[in-house]
C-alpha positions as CSV (number, residue, x, y, z in Angstrom):
1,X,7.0,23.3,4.5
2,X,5.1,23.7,1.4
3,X,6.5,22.1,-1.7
4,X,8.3,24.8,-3.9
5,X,7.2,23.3,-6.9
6,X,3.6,23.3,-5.4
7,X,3.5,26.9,-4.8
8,X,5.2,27.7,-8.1
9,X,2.4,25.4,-9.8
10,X,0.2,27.7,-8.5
11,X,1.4,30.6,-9.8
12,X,1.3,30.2,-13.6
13,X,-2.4,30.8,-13.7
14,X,-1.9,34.3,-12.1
15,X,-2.6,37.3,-13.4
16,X,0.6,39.7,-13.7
17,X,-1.3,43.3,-14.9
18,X,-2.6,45.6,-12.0
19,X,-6.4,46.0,-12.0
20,X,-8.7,48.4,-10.9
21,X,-7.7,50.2,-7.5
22,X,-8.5,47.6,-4.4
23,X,-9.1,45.1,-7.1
24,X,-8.1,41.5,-7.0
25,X,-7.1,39.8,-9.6
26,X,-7.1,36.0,-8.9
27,X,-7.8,34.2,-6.2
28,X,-4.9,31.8,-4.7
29,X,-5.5,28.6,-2.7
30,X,-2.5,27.5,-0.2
31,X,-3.1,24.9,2.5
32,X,-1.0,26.6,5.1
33,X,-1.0,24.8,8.5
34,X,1.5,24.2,11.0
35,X,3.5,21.7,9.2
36,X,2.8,23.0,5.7
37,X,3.7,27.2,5.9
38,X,4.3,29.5,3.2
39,X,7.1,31.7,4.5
40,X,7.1,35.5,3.9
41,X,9.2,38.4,3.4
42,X,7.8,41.5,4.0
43,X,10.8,44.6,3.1
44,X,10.1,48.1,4.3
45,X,7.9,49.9,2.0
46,X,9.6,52.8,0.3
47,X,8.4,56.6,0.3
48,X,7.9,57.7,-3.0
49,X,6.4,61.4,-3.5
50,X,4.3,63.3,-1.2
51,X,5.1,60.8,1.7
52,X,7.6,61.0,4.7
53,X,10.2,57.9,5.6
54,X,7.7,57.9,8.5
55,X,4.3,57.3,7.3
56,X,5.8,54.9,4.8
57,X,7.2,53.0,7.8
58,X,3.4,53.5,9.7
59,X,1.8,51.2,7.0
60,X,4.8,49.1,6.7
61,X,4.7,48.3,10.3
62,X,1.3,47.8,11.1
63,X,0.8,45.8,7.4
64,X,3.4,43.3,9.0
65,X,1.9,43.4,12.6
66,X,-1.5,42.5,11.1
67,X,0.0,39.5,9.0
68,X,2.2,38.3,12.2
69,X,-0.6,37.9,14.3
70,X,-2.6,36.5,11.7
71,X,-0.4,33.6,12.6
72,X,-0.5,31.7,8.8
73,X,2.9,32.7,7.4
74,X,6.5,32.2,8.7
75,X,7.6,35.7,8.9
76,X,11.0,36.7,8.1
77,X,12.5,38.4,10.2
78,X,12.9,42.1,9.2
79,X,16.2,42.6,10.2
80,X,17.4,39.6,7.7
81,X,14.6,41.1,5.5
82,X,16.4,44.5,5.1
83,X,19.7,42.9,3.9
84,X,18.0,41.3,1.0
85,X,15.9,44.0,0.0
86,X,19.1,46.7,-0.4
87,X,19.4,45.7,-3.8
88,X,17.6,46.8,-6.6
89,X,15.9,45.5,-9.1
90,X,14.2,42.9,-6.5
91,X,16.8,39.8,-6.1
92,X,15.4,36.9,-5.9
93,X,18.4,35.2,-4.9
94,X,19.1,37.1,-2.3
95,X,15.5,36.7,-0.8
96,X,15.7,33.2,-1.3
97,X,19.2,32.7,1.1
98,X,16.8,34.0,3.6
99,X,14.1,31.3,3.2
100,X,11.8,33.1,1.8
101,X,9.0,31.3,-0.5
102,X,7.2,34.7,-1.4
103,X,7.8,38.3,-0.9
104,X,5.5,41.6,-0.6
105,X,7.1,44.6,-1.7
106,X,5.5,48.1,-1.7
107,X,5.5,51.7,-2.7
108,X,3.5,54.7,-1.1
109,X,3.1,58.2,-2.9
110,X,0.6,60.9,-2.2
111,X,-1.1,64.0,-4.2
112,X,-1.5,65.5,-0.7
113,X,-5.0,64.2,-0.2
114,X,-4.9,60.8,-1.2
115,X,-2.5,58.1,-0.3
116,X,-1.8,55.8,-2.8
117,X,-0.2,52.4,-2.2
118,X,1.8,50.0,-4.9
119,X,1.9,46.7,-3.9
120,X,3.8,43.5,-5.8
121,X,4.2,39.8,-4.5
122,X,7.3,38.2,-6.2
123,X,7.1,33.9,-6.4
124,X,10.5,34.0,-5.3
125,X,11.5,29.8,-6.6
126,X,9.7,30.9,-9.9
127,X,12.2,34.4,-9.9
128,X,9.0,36.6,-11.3
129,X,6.4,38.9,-10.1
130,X,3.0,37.3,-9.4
131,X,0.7,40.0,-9.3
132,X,0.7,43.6,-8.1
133,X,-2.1,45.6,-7.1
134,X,-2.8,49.6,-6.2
135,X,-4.6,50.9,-3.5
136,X,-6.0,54.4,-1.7
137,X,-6.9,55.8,0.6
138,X,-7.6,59.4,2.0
139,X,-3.9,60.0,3.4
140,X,-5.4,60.5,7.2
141,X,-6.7,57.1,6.6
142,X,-2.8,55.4,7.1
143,X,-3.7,53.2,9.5
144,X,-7.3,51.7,7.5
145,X,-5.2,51.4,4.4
146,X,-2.4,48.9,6.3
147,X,-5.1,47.1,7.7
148,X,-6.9,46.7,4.0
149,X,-3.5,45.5,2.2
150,X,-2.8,43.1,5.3
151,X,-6.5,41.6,4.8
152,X,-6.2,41.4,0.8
153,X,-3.1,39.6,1.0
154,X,-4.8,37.4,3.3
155,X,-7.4,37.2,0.8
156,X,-4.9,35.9,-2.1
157,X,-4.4,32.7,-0.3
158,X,-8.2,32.6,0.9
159,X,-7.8,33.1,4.3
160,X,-9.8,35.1,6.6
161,X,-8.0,38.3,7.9
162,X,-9.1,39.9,10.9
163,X,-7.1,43.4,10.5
164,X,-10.2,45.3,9.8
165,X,-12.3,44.2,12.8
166,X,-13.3,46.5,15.9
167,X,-13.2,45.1,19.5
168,X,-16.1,46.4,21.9
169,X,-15.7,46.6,25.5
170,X,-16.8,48.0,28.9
171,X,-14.7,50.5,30.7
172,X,-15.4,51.5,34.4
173,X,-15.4,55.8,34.5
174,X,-14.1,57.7,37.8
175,X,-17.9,58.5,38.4
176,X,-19.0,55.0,38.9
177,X,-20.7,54.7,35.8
178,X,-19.7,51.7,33.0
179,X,-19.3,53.1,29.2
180,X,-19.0,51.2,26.2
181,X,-16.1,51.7,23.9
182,X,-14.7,50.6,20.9
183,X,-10.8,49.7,19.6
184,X,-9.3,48.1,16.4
185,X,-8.2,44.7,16.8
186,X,-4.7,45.6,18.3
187,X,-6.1,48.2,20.4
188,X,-5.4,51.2,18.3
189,X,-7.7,54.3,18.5
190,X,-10.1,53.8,21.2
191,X,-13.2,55.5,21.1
192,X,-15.8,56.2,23.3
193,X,-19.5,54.5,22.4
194,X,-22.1,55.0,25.0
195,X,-22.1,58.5,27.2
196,X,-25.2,58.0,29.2
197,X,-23.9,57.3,33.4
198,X,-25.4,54.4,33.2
199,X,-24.1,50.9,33.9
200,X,-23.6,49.8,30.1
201,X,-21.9,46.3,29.5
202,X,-21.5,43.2,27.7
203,X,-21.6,44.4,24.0
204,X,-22.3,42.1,21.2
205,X,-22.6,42.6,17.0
206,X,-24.5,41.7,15.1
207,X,-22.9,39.2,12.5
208,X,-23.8,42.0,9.9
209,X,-22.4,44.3,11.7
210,X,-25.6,46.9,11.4
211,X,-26.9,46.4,15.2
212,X,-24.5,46.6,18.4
213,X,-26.6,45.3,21.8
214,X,-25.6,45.5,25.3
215,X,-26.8,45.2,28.7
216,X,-28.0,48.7,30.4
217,X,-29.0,49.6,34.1
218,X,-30.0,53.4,33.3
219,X,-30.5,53.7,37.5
220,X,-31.5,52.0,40.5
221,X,-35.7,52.7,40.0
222,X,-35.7,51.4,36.4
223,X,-34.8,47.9,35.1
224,X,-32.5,47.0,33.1
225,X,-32.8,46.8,29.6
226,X,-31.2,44.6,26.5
227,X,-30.4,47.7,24.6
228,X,-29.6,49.1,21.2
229,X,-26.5,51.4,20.4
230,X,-28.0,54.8,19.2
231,X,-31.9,52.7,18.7
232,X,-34.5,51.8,20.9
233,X,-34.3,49.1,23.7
234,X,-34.9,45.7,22.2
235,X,-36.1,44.2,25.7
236,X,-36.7,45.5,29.2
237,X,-37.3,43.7,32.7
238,X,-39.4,43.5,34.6
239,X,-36.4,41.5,36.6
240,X,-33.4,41.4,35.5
241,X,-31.1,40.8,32.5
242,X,-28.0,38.9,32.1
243,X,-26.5,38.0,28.9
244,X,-27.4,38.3,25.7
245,X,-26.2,36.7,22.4
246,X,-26.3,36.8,18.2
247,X,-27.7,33.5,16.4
248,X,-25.6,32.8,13.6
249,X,-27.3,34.3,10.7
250,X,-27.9,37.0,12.8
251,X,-32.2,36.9,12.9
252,X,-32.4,36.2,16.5
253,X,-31.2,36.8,20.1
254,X,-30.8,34.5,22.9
255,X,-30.7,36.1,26.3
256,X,-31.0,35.6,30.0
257,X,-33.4,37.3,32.3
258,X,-35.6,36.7,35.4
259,X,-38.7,38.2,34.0
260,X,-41.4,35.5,34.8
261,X,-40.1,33.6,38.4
262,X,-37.7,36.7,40.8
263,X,-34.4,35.7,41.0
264,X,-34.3,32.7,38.8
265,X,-32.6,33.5,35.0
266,X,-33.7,32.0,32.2
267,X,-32.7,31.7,28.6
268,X,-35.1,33.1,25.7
269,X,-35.0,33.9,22.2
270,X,-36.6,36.5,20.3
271,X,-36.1,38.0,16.4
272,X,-33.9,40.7,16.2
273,X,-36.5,42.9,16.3
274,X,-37.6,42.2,19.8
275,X,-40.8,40.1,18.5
276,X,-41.7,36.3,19.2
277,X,-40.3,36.4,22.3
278,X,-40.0,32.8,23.9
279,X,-38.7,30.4,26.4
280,X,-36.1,28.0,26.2
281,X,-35.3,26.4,29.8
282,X,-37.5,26.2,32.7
283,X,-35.7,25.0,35.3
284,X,-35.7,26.4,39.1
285,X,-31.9,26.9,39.3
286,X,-29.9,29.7,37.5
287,X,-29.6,29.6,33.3
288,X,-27.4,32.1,31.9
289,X,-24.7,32.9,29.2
290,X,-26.6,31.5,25.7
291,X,-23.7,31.3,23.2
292,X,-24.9,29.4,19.8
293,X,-23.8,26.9,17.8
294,X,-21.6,27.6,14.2
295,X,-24.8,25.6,12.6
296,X,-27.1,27.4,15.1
297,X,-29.0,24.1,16.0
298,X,-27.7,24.2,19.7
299,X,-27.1,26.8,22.6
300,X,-24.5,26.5,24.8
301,X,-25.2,28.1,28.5
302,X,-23.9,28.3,32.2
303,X,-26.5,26.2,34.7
304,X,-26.1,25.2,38.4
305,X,-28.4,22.6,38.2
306,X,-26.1,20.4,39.3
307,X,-24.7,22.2,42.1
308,X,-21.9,24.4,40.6
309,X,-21.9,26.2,37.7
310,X,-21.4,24.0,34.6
311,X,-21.8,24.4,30.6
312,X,-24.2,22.7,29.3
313,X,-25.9,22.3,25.9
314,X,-29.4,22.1,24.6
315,X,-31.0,21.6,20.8
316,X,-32.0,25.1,19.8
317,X,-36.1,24.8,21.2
318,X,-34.7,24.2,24.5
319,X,-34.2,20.3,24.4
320,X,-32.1,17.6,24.9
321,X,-29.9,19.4,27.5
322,X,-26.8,18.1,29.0
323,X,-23.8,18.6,30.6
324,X,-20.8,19.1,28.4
325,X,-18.3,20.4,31.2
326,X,-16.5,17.6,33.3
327,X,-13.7,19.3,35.0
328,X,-13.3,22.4,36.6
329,X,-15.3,23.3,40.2
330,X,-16.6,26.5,38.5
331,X,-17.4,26.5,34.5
332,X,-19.2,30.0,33.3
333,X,-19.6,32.2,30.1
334,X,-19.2,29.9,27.4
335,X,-18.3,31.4,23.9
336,X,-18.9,28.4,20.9
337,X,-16.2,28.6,18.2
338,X,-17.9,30.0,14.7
339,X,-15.6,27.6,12.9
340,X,-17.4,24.5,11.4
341,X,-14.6,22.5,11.0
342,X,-13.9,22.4,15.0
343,X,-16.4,21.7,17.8
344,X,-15.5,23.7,20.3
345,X,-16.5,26.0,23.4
346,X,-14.2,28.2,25.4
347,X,-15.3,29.5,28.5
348,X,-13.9,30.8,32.1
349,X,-12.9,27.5,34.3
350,X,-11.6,27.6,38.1
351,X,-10.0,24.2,39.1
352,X,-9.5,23.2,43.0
353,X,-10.5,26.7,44.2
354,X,-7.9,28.4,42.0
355,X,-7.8,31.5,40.0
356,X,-10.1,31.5,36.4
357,X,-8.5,30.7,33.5
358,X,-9.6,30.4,29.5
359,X,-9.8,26.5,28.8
360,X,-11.1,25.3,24.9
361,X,-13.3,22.2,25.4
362,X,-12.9,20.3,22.0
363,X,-16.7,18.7,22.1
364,X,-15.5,15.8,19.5
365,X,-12.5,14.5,21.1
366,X,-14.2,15.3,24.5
367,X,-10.8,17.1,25.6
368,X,-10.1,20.3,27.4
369,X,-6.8,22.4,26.8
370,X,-6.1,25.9,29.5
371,X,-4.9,28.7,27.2
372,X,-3.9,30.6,30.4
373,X,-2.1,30.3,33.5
374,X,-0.8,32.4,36.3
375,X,-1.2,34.9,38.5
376,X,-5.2,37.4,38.1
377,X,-8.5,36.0,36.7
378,X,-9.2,35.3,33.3
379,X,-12.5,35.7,32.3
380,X,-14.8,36.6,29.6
381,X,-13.4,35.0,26.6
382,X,-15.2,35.8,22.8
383,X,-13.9,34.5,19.4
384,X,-12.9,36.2,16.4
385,X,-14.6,36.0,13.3
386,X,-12.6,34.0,12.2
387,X,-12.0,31.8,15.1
388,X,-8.4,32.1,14.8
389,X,-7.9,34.1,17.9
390,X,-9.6,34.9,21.0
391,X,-9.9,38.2,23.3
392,X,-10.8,38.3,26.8
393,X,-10.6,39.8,30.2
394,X,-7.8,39.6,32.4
395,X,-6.4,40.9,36.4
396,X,-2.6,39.8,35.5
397,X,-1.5,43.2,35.5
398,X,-3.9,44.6,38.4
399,X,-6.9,46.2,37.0
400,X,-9.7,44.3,34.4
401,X,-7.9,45.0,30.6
402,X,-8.4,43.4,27.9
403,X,-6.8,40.6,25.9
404,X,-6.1,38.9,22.8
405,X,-4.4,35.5,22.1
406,X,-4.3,32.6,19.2
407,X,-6.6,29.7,19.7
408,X,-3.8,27.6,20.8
409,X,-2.9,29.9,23.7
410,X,0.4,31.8,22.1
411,X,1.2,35.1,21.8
412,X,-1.3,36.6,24.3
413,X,-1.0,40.6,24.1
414,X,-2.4,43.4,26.3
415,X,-5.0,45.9,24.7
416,X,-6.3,48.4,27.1
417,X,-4.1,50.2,29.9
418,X,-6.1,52.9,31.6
419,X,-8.9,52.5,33.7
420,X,-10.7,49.0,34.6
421,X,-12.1,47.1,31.3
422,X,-14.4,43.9,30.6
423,X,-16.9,42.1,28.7
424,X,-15.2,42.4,25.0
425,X,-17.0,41.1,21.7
426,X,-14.8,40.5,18.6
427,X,-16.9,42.4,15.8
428,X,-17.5,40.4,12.5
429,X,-15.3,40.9,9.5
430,X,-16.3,44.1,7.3
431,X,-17.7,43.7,3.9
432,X,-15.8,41.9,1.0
433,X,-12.4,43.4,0.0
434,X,-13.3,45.8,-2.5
435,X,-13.3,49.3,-3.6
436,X,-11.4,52.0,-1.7
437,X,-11.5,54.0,1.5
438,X,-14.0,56.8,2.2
439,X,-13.5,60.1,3.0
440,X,-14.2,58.8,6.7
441,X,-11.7,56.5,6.7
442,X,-14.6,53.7,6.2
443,X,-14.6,51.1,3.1
């Protein structure tokens, strides 16, 4: 638990006024971890004029299901949480019989086209309020405007949020074809991205988030292609393509394709721009799924080199390679944490002829931990932004849907529901917390 007297330390050098709308004031460093956590309150938000007991309750619920799954704070739980908060002004006694270190209180009004949000966070040990902040938002923006507060409280303590982030996936339709669509991070609002009967799958962002790729087969007389949602194809065969993948800084794109030996994939690299095209392995068995590095000095892939399908790593110019994957009969589509602080590789593994499940290989400590088990495949796994959390593909409940869990395994949820749907990408985290919403619900 975090020292009291720490966090209240902390607190004198805050600024108290409100600033400018979606304007921070200060910036607040907490080591939170599992044996150090901050733990939060987080009262329903109150309906003040122009807005229904509802809507008020739509952010409320969806600020605090952003911050839960963040997975940072201790939440309070609400129903303890609604006791405390009966009273008013704000008692800080009260909220401190429940445990609570610091509290978020809020306030929604509306001038029928804006929504307007009031937010305070109250240093319950030192009995005052730290800051308070207002934010906006076109009032059919609700659900963007829970998602910003969630990521700017986030923010305070400088930790990554992931509320704003899309998830981009492939969905089977009832005509045989494969369309690409999109979903915030919890699975709300699911939209439709590609509507061309093709075979379209395997979607990946760019880390600036300007340029989504993905794997087409337009029809069975044409190649594939490594193509360009609403652009033009980046590469196309002849042979086929396989996987594809963002370099860090987001200047080049490794991929795998059979376009110089028929039925043998390699891996390759080119700018984002399709140029310098060039090869990385040239081996005669099968080299597939290129995940890179956090520093982007080394690619991860899928080989059978060895006989079964392994991970293996190479130096970024295609040398040094090596094995990296020990256990497991069948080891495939590797996905390298972005974090620098960790070493580490998830990818699809299938021990003594069983069913696929998500394993993390920590590369330091040369250990493997399964973040799944049971009955179904697991496949496909891709990191957030972050790399707090991951999202991947799952048969558990019948059909391909998709997936999210933490790093460590916990609180895996279900996304998608209708139809059959693979190959997700976690999308990179939007531009810095600032400003307001658009009229389009965008920041």
């Amino acid at each position: 638990m975090l020292k009291r007297a720490a966090l209240a330390g902390l607190l004198v050098s805050w600024n108290a006024g409100t600033p400018a709308s979606g304007q921070e004031s200060s910036d607040i460093f907490v080591d939170i971890s599992q044996d150090s956590a901050v733990t939060l309150a987080l009262p329903e938000f109150k309906a003040g004029n122009g807005v229904s007991p509802d809507a008020a309750e739509l952010v409320w619920r969806t600020v605090l299901d952003d911050i839960s799954f963040a997975a940072v704070f201790r939440i309070v739980e609400p129903s303890r949480v609604a006791i405390a908060g009966e009273t008013s002004p704000f008692d800080y006694y009260g909220f401190e019989s429940i445990g609570a270190d610091v509290a978020f209180t809020g306030e929604l009004s509306s001038d029928g086209t804006t929504l307007f949000a009031h937010i305070t966070f109250h240093d319950i040990q030192g009995r005052l309020p730290a800051w308070d902040t207002d934010y906006e938002s076109p009032k059919e923006a609700s659900r963007d405007l829970a998602h910003y507060i969630a990521d700017s409280i986030l923010a305070k303590f400088r930790l990554g949020g992931i509320a704003r982030t899309k998830i981009a996936f492939s969905r089977k339709l009832t005509d045989g074809g494969r369309s690409l669509f999109q979903m915030d991070y919890d699975g709300h609002r699911q939209r439709v991205l590609t509507r061309n009967r093709h075979l379209d799958f395997q979607p990946r962002f760019s880390p600036d988030d300007e340029i989504l790729t993905f794997i087409s087969y337009p029809t069975k007389s044409r190649p594939p292609v490594l193509a360009v949602l609403n652009g033009e194809p980046l590469f196309e065969g002849p042979g086929m393509i396989f996987s594809a993948e963002w370099s860090r800084d987001g200047e080049s794109i490794a991929f795998s394709a059979s376009r110089d030996e028929p039925g043998n994939a390699e891996i390759y690299v080119m700018r984002r721009d399709g140029s310098r095209l060039r090869r990385l392995t040239h081996h005669p068995s099968i080299d597939v799924s290129p995940t890179w590095s956090p520093t982007g000095r080394e690619i991860a892939f899928t080989s059978n080199r060895g006989g079964s399908p392994q991970i293996y790593v190479m130096d970024a110019e295609g040398l040094n390679v090596r094995r990296v994957s020990m256990k497991g009969s069948y080891n495939a589509e590797p996905a390298w944490s972005p974090l620098r602080l960790t070493s580490e590789i998830a990818y699809a593994s299938r021990v003594a002829g069983g069913n696929f499940e998500i394993v993390v290989h920590d590369l330091e400590k040369n250990e493997v931990r399964f973040l799944t088990s049971g009955n179904g495949l697991d496949e496909s796994p891709r990191w957030s932004p972050n790399g707090a959390h991951l999202v991947f593909t799952s048969t558990r409940t019948g059909s391909a849907q998709i997936f999210t869990m933490h790093r460590d395994g916990s609180s895996q949820r279900q996304l998608t529901f209708d139809g059959e749907n693979t190959t997700p990408s976690w999308g990179p985290e939007p531009d810095p917390l600032a400003g307001r919403l658009s009229e389009d619900g965008s920041w």
